[in-house]
N, CA, C and O atoms as a GROMACS GRO file, in nm:
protein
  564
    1UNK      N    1  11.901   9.328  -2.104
    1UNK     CA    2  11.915   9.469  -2.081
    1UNK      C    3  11.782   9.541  -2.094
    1UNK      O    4  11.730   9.609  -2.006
    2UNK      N    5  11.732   9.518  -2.216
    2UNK     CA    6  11.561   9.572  -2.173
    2UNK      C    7  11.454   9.565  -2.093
    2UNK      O    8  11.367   9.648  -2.067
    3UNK      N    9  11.478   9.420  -2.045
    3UNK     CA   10  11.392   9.337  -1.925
    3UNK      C   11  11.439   9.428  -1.825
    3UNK      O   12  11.350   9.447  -1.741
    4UNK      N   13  11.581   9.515  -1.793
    4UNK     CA   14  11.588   9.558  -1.660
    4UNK      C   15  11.553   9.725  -1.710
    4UNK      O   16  11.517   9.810  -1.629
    5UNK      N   17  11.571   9.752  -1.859
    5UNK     CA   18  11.528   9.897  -1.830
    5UNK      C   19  11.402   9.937  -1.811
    5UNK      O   20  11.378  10.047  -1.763
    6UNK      N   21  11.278   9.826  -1.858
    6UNK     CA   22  11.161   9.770  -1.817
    6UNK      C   23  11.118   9.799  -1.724
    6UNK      O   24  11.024   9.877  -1.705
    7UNK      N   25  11.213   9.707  -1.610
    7UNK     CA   26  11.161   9.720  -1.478
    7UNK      C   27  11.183   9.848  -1.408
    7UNK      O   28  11.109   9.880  -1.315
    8UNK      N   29  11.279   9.923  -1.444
    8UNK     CA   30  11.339  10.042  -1.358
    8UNK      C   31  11.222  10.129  -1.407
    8UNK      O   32  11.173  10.177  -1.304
    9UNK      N   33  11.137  10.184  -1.540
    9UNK     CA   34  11.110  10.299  -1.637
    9UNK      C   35  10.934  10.222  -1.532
    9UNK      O   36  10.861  10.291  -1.460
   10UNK      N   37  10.918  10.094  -1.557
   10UNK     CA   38  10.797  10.086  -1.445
   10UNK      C   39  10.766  10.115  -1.300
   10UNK      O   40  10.671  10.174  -1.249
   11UNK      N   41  10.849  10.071  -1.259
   11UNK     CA   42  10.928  10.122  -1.097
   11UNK      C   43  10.873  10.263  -1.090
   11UNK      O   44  10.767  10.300  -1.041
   12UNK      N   45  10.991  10.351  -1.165
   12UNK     CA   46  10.949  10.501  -1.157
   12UNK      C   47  10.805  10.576  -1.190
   12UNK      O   48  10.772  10.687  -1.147
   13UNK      N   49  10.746  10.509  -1.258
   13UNK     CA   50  10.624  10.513  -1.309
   13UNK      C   51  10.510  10.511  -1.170
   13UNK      O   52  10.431  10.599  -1.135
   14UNK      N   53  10.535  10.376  -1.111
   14UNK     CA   54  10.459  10.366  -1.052
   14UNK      C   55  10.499  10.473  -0.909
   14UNK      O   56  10.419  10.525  -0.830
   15UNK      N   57  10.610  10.480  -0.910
   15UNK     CA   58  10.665  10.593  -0.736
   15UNK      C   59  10.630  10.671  -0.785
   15UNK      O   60  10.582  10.731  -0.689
   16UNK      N   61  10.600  10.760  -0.908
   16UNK     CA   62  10.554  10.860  -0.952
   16UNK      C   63  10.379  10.908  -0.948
   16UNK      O   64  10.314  11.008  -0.916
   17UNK      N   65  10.355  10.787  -0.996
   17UNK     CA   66  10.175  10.803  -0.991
   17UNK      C   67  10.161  10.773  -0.837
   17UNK      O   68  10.052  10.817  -0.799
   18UNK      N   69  10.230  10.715  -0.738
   18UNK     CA   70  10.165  10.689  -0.608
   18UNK      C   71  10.192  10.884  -0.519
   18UNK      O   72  10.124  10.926  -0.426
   19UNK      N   73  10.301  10.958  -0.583
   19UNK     CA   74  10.371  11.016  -0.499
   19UNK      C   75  10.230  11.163  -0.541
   19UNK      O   76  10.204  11.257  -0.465
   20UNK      N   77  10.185  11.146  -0.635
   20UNK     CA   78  10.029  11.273  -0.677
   20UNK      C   79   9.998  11.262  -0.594
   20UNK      O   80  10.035  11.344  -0.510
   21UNK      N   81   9.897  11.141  -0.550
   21UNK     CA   82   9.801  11.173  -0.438
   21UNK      C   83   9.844  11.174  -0.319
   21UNK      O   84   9.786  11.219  -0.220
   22UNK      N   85   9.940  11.127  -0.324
   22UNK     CA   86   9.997  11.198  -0.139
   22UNK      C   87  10.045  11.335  -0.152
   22UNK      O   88  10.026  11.412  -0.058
   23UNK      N   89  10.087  11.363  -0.224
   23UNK     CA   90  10.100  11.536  -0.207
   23UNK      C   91   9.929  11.619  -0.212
   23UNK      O   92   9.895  11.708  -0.134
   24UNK      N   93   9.829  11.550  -0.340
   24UNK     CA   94   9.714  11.643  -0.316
   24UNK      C   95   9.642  11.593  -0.184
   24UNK      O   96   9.552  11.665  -0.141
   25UNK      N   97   9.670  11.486  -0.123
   25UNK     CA   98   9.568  11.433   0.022
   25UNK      C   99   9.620  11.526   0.163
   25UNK      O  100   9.574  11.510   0.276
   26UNK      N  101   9.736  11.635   0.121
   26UNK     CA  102   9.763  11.677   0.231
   26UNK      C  103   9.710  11.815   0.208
   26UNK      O  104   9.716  11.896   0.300
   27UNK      N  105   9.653  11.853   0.080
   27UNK     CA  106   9.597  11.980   0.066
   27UNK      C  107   9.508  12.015   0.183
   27UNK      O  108   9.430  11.937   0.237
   28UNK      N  109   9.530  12.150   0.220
   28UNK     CA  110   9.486  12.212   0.315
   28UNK      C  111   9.291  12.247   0.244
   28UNK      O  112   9.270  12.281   0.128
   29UNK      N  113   9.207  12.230   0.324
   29UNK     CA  114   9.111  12.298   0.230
   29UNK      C  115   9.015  12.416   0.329
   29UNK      O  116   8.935  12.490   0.271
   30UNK      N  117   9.030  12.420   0.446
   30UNK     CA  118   9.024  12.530   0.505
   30UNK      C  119   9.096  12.585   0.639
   30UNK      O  120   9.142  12.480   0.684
   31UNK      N  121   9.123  12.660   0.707
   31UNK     CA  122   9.152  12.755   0.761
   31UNK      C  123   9.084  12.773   0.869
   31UNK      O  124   9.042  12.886   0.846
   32UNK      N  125   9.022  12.729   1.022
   32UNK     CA  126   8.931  12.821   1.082
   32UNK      C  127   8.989  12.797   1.244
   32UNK      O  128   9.061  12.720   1.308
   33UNK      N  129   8.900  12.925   1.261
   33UNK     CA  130   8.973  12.952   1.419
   33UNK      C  131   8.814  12.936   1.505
   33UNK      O  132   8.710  13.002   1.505
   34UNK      N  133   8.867  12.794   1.585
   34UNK     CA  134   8.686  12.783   1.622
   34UNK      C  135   8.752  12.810   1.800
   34UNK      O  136   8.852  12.755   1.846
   35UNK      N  137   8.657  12.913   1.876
   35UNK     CA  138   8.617  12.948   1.990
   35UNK      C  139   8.562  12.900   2.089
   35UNK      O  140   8.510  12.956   2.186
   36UNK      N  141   8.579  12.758   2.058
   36UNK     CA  142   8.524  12.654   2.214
   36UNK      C  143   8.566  12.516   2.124
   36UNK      O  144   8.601  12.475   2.013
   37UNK      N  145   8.524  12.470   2.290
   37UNK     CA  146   8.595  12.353   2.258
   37UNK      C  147   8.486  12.249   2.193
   37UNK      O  148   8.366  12.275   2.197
   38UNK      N  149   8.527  12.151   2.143
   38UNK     CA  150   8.471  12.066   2.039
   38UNK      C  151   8.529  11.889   1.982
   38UNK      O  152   8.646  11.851   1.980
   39UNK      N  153   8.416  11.813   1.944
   39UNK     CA  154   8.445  11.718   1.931
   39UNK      C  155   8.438  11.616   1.762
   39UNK      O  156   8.335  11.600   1.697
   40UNK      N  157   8.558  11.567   1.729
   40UNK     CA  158   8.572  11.539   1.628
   40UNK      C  159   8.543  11.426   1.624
   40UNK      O  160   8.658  11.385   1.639
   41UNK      N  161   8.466  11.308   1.613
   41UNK     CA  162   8.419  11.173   1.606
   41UNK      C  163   8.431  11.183   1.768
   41UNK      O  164   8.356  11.237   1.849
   42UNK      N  165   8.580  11.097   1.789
   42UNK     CA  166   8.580  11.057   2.006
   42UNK      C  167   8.732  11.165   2.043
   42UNK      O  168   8.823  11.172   2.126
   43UNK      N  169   8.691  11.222   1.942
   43UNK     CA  170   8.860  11.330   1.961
   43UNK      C  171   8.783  11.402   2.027
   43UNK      O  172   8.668  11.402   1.984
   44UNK      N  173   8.812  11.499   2.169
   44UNK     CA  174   8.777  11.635   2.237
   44UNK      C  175   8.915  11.728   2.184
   44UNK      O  176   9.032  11.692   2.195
   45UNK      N  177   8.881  11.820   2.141
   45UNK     CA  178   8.960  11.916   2.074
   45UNK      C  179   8.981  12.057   2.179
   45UNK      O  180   8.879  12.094   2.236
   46UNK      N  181   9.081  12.117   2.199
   46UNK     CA  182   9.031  12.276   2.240
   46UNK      C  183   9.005  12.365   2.162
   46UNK      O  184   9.015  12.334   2.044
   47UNK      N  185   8.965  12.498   2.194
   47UNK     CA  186   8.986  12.614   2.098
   47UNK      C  187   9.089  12.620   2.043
   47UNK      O  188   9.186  12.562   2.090
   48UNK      N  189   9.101  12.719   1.882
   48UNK     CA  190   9.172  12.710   1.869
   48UNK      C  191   9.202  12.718   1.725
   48UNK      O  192   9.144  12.629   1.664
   49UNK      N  193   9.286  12.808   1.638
   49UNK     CA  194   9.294  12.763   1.510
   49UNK      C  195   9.329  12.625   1.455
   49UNK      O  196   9.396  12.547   1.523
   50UNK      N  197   9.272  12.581   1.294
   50UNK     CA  198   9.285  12.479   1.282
   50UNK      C  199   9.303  12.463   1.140
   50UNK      O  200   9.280  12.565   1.075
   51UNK      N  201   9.342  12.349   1.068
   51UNK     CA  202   9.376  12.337   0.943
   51UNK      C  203   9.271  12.191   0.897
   51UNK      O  204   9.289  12.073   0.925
   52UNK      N  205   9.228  12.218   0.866
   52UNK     CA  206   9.132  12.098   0.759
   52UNK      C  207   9.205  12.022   0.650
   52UNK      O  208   9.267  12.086   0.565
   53UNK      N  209   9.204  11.919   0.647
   53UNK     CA  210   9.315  11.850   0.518
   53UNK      C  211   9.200  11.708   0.494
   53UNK      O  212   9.142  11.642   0.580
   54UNK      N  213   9.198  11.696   0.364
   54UNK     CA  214   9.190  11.599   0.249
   54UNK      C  215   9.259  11.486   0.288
   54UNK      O  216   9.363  11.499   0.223
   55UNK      N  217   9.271  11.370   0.360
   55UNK     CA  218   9.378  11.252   0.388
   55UNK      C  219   9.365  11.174   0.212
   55UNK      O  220   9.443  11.174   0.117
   56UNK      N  221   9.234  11.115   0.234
   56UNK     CA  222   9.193  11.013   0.147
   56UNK      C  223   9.071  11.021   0.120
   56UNK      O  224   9.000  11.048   0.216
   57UNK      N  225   9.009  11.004  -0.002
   57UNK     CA  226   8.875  11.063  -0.017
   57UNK      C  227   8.769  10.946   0.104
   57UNK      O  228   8.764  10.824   0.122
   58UNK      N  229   8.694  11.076   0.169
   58UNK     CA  230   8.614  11.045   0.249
   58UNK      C  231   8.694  10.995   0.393
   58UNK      O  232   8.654  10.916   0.479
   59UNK      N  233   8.827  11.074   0.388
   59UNK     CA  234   8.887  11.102   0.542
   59UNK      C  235   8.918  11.218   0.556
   59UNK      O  236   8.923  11.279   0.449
   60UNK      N  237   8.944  11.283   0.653
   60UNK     CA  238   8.917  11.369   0.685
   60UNK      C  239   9.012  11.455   0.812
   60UNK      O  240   8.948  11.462   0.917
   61UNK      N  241   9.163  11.524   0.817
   61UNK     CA  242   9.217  11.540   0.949
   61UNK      C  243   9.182  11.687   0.990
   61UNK      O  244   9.156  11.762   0.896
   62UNK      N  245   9.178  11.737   1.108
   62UNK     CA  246   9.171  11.860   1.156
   62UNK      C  247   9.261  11.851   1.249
   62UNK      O  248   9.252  11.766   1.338
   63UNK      N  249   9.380  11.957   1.242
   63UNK     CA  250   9.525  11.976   1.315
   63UNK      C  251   9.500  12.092   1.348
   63UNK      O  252   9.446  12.165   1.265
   64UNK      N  253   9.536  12.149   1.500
   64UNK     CA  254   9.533  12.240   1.550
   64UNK      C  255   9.699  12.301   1.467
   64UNK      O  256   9.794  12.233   1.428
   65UNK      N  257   9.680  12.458   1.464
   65UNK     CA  258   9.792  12.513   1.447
   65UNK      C  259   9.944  12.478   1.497
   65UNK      O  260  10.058  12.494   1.454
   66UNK      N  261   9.876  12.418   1.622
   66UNK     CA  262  10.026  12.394   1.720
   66UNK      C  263  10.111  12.235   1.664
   66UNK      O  264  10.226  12.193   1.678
   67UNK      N  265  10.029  12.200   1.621
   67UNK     CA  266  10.001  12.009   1.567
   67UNK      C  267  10.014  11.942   1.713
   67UNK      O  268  10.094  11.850   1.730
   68UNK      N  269   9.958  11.975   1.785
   68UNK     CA  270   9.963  11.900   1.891
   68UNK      C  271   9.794  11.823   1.921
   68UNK      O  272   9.767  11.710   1.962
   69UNK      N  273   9.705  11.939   1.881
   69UNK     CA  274   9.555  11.873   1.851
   69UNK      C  275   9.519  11.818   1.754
   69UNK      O  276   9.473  11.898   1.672
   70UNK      N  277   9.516  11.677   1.711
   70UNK     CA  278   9.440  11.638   1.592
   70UNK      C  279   9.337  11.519   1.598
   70UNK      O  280   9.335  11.422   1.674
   71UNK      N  281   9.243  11.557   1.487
   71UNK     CA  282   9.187  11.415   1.506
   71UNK      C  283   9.191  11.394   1.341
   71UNK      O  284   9.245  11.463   1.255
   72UNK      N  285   9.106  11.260   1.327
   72UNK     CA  286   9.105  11.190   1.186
   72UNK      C  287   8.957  11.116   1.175
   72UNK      O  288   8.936  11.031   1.262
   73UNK      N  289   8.857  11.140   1.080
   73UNK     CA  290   8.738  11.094   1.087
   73UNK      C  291   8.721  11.085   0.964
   73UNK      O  292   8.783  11.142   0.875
   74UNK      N  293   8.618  10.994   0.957
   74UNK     CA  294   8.588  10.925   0.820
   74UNK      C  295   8.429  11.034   0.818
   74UNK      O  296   8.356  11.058   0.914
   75UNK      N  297   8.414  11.086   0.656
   75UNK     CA  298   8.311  11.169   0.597
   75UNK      C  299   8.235  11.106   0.502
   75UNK      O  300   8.295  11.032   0.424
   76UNK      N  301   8.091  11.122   0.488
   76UNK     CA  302   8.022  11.134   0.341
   76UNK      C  303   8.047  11.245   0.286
   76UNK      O  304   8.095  11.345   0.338
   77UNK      N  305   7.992  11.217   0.109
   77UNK     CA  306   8.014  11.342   0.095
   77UNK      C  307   7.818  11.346   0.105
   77UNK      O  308   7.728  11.263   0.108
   78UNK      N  309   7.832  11.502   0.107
   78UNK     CA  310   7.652  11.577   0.094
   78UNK      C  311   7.673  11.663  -0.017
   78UNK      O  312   7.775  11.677  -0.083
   79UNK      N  313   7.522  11.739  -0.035
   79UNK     CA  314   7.558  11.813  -0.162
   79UNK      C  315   7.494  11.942  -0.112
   79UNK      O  316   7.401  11.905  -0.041
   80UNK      N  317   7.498  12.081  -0.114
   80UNK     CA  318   7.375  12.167  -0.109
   80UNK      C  319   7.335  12.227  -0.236
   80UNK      O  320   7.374  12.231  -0.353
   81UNK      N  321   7.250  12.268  -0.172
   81UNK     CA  322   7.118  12.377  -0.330
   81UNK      C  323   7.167  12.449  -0.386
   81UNK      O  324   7.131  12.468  -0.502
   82UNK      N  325   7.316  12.552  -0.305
   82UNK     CA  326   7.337  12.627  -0.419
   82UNK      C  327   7.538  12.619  -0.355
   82UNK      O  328   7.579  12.521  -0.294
   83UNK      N  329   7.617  12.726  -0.384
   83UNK     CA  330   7.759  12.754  -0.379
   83UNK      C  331   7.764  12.888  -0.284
   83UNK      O  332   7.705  12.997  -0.284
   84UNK      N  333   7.839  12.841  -0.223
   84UNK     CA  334   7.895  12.986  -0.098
   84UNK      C  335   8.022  12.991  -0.128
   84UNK      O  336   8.107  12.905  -0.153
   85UNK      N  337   8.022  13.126  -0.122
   85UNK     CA  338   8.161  13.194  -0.152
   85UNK      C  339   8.255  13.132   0.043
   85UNK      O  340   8.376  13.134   0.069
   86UNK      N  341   8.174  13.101   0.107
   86UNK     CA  342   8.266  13.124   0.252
   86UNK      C  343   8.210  12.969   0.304
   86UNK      O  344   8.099  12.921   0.328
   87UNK      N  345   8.346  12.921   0.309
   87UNK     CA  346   8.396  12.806   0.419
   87UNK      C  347   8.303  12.757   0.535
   87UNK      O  348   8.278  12.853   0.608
   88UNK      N  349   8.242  12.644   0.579
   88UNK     CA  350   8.207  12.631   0.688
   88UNK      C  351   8.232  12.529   0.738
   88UNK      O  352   8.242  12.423   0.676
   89UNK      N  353   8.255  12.549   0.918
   89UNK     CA  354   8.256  12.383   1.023
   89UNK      C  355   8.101  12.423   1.064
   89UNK      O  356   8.065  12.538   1.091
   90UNK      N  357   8.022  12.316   1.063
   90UNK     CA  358   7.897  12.293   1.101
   90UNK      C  359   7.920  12.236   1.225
   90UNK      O  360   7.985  12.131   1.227
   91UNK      N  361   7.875  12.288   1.341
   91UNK     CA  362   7.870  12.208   1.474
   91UNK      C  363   7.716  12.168   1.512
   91UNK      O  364   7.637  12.261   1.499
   92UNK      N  365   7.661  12.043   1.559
   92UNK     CA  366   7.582  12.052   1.657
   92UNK      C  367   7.570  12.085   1.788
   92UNK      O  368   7.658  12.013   1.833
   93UNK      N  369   7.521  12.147   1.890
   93UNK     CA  370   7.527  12.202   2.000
   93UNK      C  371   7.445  12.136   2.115
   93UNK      O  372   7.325  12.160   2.105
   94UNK      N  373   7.469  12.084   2.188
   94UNK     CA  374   7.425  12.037   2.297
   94UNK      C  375   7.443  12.099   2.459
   94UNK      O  376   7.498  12.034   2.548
   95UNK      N  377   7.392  12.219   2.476
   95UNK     CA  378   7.440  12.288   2.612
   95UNK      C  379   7.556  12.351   2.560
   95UNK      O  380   7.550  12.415   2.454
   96UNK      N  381   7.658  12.340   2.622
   96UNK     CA  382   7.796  12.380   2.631
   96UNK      C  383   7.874  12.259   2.523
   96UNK      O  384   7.990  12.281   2.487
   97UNK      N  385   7.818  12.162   2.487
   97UNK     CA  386   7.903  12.058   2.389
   97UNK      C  387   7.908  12.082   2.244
   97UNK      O  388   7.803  12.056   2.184
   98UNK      N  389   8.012  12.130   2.171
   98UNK     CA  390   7.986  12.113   2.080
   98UNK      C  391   8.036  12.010   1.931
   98UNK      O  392   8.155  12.020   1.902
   99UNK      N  393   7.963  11.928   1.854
   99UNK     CA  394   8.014  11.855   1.767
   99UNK      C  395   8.012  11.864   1.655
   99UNK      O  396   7.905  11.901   1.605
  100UNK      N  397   8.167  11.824   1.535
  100UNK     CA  398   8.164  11.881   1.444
  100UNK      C  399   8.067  11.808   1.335
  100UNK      O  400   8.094  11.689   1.320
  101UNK      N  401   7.949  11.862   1.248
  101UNK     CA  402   7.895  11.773   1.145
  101UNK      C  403   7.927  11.793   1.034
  101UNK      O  404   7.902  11.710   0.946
  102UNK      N  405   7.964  11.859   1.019
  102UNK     CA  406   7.965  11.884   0.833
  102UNK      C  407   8.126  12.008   0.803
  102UNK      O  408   8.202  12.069   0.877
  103UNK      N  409   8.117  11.997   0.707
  103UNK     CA  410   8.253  12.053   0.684
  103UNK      C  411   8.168  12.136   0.543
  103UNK      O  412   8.058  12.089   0.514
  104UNK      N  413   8.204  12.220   0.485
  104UNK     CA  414   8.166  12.332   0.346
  104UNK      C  415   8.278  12.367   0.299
  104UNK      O  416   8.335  12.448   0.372
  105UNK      N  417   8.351  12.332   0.184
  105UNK     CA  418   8.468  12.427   0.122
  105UNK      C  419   8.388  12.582   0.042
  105UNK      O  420   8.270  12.596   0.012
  106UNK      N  421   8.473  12.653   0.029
  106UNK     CA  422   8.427  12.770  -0.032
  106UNK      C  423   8.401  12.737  -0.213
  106UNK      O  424   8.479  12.663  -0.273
  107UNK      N  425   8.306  12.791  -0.268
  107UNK     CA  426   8.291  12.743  -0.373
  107UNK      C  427   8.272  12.613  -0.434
  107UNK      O  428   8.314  12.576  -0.544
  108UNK      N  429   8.194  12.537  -0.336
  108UNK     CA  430   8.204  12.386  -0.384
  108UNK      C  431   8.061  12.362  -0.345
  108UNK      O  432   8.039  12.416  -0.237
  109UNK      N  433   7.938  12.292  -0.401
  109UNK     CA  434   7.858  12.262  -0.396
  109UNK      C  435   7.833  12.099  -0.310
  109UNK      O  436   7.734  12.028  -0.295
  110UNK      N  437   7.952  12.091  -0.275
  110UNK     CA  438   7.962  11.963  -0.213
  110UNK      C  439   8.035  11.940  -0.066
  110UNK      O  440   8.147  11.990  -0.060
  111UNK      N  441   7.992  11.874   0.048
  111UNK     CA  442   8.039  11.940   0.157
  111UNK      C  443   8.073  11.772   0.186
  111UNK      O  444   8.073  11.674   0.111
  112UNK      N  445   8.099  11.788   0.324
  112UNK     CA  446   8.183  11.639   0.403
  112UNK      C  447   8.054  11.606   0.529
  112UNK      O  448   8.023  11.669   0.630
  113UNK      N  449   8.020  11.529   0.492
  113UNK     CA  450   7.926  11.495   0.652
  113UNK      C  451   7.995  11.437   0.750
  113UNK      O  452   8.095  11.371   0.722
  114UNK      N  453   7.948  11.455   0.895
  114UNK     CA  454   8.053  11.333   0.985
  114UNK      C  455   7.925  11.260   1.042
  114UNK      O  456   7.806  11.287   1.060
  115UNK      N  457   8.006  11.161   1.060
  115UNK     CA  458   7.823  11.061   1.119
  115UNK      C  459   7.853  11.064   1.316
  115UNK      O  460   7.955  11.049   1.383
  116UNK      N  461   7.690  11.093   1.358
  116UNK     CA  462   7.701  11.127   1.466
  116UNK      C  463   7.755  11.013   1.589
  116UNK      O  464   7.689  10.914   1.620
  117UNK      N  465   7.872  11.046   1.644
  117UNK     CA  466   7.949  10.969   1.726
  117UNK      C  467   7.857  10.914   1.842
  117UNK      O  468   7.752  10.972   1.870
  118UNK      N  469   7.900  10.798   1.911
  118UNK     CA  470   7.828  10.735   2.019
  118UNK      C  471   7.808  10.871   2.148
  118UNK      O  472   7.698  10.900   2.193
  119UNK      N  473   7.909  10.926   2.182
  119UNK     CA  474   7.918  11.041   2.263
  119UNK      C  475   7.807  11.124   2.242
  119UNK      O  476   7.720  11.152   2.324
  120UNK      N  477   7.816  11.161   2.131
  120UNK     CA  478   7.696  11.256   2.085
  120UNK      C  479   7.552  11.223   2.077
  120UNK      O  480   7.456  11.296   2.101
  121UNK      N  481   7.556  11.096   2.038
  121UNK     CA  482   7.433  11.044   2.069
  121UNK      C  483   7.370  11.085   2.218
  121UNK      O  484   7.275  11.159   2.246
  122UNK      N  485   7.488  10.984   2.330
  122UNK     CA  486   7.428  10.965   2.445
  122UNK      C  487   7.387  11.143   2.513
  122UNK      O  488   7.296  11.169   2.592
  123UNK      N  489   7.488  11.243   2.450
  123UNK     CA  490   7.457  11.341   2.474
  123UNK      C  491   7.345  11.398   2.406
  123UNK      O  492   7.367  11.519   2.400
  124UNK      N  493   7.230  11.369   2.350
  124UNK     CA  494   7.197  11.436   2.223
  124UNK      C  495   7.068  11.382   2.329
  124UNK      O  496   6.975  11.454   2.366
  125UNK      N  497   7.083  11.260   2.360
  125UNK     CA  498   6.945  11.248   2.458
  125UNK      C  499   6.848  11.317   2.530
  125UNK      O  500   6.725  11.323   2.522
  126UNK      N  501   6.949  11.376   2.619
  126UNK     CA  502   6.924  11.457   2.748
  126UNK      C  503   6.881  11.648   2.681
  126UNK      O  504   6.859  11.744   2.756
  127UNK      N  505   6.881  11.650   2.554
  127UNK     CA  506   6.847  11.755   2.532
  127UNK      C  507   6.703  11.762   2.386
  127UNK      O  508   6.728  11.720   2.274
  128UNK      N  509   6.610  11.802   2.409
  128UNK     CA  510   6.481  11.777   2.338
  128UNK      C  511   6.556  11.839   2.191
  128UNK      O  512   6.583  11.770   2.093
  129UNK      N  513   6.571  11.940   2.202
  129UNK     CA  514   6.653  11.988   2.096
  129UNK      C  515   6.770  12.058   2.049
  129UNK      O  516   6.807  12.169   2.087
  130UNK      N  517   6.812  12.000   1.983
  130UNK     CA  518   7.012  12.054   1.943
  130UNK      C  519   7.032  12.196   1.871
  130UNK      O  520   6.927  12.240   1.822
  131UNK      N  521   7.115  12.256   1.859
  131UNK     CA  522   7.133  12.397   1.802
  131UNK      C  523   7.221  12.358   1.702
  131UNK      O  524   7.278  12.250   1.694
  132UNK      N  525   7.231  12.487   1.600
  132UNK     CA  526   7.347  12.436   1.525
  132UNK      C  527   7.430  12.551   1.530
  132UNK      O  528   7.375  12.657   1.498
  133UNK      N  529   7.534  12.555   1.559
  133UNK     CA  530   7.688  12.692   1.528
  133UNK      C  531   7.767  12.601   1.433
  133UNK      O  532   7.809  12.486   1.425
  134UNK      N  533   7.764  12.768   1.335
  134UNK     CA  534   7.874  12.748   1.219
  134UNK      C  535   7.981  12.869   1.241
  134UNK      O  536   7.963  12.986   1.273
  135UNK      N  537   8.073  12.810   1.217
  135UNK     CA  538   8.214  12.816   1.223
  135UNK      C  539   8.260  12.891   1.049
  135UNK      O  540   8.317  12.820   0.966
  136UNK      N  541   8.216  13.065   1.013
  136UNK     CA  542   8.264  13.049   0.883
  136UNK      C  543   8.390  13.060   0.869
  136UNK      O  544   8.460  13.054   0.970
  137UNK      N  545   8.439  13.075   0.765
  137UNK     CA  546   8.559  13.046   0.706
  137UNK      C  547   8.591  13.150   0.587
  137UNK      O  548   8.526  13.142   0.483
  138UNK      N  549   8.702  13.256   0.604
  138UNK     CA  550   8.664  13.364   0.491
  138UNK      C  551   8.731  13.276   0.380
  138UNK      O  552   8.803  13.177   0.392
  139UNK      N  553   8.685  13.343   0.267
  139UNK     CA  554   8.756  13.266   0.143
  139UNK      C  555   8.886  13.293   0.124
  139UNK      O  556   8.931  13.404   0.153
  140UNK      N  557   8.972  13.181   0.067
  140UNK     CA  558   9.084  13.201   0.049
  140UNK      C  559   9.123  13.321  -0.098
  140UNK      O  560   9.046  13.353  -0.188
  141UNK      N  561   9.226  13.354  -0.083
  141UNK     CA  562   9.237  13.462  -0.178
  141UNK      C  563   9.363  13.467  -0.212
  141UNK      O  564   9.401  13.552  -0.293
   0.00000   0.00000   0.00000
């Protein structure tokens, strides 16, 4: 009888500790409504509001409002010099192309890098030099 209340009181234990981080990996961590279209690793995205979510540390989803746009990319993390009160998508710009690099939560000294996709590369060629548009993000409140 103990051997099985054992197993049941471990059981629950463990569905319990697995069931945390899937609820915090779906935390939303920003909010933004980006105005052209854009590319997430080999995802082409449209305009469009969007939701930023935490999968697994150092993944990364962006779901259009509608959930019909998403992609999923693997991040470093980076660090900057100081803390911003306001959210950012970092794009590189190539002409009319734009790709997402970096991600900024509000208040966090620590941001998400994305590593630059083959696409972007071959596009990144043909132009001597890239621009950058950021995408802010008001703080949540």
């Amino acid at each position: 009888m103990h051997k099985y209340a054992y197993q049941v009181l471990t059981a629950l234990t463990l569905v319990a500790w697995l069931m945390v981080p899937a609820t915090h990996a779906q935390s939303i961590m920003l909010k933004a409504d980006i105005p052209f279209n854009f590319v997430v690793g080999d995802t082409q995205l449209p305009p469009g509001e969007y939701h930023v979510k935490k999968l697994q540390p150092g993944v990364v989803q962006l779901q259009g409002k509608d959930t019909r746009s998403s992609a999923i990319v693997m991040t470093t993390a980076v660090q900057a010099g100081k803390t911003s009160d306001v959210g950012k998508l970092v794009f590189n710009r190539y002409g009319d192309n734009h790709f997402l690099s970096a991600i900024w939560e509000p208040s966090n000294i620590t941001g998400r890098q994305l590593r630059k996709s083959r696409l972007e590369r071959e596009v990144a060629v043909n132009f001597a030099l890239g621009q950058t548009t950021v995408a802010a993000v008001p703080a949540r409140k």
